[in-house]
N, C-alpha and C positions, 0 to 999 in steps of 0.2 A: 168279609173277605176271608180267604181260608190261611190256614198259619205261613208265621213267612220264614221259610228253607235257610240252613246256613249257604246252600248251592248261590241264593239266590243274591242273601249278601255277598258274597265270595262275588259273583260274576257283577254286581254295581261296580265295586273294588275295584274289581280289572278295568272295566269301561273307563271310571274315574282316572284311573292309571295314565291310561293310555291317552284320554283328552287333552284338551287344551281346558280346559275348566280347573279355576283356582278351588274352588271349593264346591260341597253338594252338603246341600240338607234335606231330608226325608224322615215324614215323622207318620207312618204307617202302621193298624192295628196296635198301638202303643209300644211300638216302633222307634225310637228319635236315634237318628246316625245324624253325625257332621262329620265329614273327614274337610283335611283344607293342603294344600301345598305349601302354606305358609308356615313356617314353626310360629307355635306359640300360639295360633289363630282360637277365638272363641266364637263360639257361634251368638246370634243374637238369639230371643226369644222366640223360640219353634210359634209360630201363630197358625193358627187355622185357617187356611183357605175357603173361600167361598166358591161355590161350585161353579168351573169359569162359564162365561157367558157364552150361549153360539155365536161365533163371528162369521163371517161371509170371507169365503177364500177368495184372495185376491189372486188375481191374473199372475203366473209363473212371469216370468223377467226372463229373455230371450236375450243373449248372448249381445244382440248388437244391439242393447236396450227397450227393445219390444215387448209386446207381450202376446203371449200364445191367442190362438183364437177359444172364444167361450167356451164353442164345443166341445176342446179336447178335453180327453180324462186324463189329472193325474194318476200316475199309481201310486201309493204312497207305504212308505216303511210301516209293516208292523208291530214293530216292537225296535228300539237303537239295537246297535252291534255291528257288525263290521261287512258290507257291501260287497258281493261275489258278483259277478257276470257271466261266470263260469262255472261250471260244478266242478273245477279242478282247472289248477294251475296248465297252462299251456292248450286246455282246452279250446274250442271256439264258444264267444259269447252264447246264454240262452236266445239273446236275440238281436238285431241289429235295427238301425234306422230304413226305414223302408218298407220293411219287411211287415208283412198278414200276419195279426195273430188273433190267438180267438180267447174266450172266456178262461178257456182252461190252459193257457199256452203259459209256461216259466218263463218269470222275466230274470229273475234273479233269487239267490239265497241272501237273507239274511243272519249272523252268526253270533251267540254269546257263549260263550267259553261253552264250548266244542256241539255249543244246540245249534242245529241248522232248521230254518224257518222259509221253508217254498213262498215265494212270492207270484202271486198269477194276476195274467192280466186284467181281468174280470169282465173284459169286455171285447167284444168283436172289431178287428178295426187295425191301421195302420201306424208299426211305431214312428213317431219324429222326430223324439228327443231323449237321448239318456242323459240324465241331470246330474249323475254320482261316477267318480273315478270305481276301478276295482280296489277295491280294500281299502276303501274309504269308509269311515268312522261314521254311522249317520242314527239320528234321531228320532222317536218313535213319529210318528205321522209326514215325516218328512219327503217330499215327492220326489221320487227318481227316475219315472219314466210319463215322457208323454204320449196317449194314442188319440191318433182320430179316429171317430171310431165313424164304423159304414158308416154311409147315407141310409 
């Protein structure tokens, strides 16, 4: 992995900041941060991770308990930071429910202290579901849109 930036710690900081998470631990190219919300908090012994297992994505959870059909793609966050719909405040969404989009269509920005990251739909096909408020706080892999995509 290549060196790790003070930009890069600065913008975890923020994220941290602004979550709802009591604590974070990160122990990268020997690396070890703990920050906590707690006073006084100590971290336990940094352990090494084992490389996680593939899991099988389970069916998105549909508002009235349901779950999407197979087919649909999620699109999913690249990177955590903070959820745009918009390329600018009062703007109209990049995209809405219904609506044809294709491989290269923006669904949204994702943001970490002031980087903006194009999210595209990667796939041909109709949106159903936007799963994230605007300026909503969200997780790397975490899915924010759903398409069907053509037959």
């Amino acid at each position: 992995m290549s060196e790790i930036k003070p930009r890069d710690v600065e913008a975890l900081l923020e994220i941290f900041e602004t979550s709802d998470w009591r604590e974070m631990k990160l122990k990268l190219d020997g690396l070890e941060l703990f920050v906590s919300k707690t006073p006084g908090a100590r971290p336990a012994a940094f352990v090494e991770a084992a490389p996680p297992a593939p899991v099988a994505a389970a069916p998105a959870a549909k508002p009235g308990g349901g779950t999407t059909p197979d087919h649909w793609v999620s699109v999913r966050a690249p990177n955590l930071g903070t959820f745009y719909r918009a390329p600018k405040p009062g703007a109209p969404p990049f995209v809405k429910v219904g609506q044809h989009v294709e491989p290269t269509t923006e669904v949204c920005l994702i943001e970490v202290m002031k980087l903006f990251t194009t999210v595209f739909a990667g796939v041909a096909g109709t949106v159903r579901q936007v799963l994230v408020e605007d300026t909503e706080l969200v997780e790397f892999d975490q899915p924010l849109v759903l398409i069907e995509p053509d037959a």
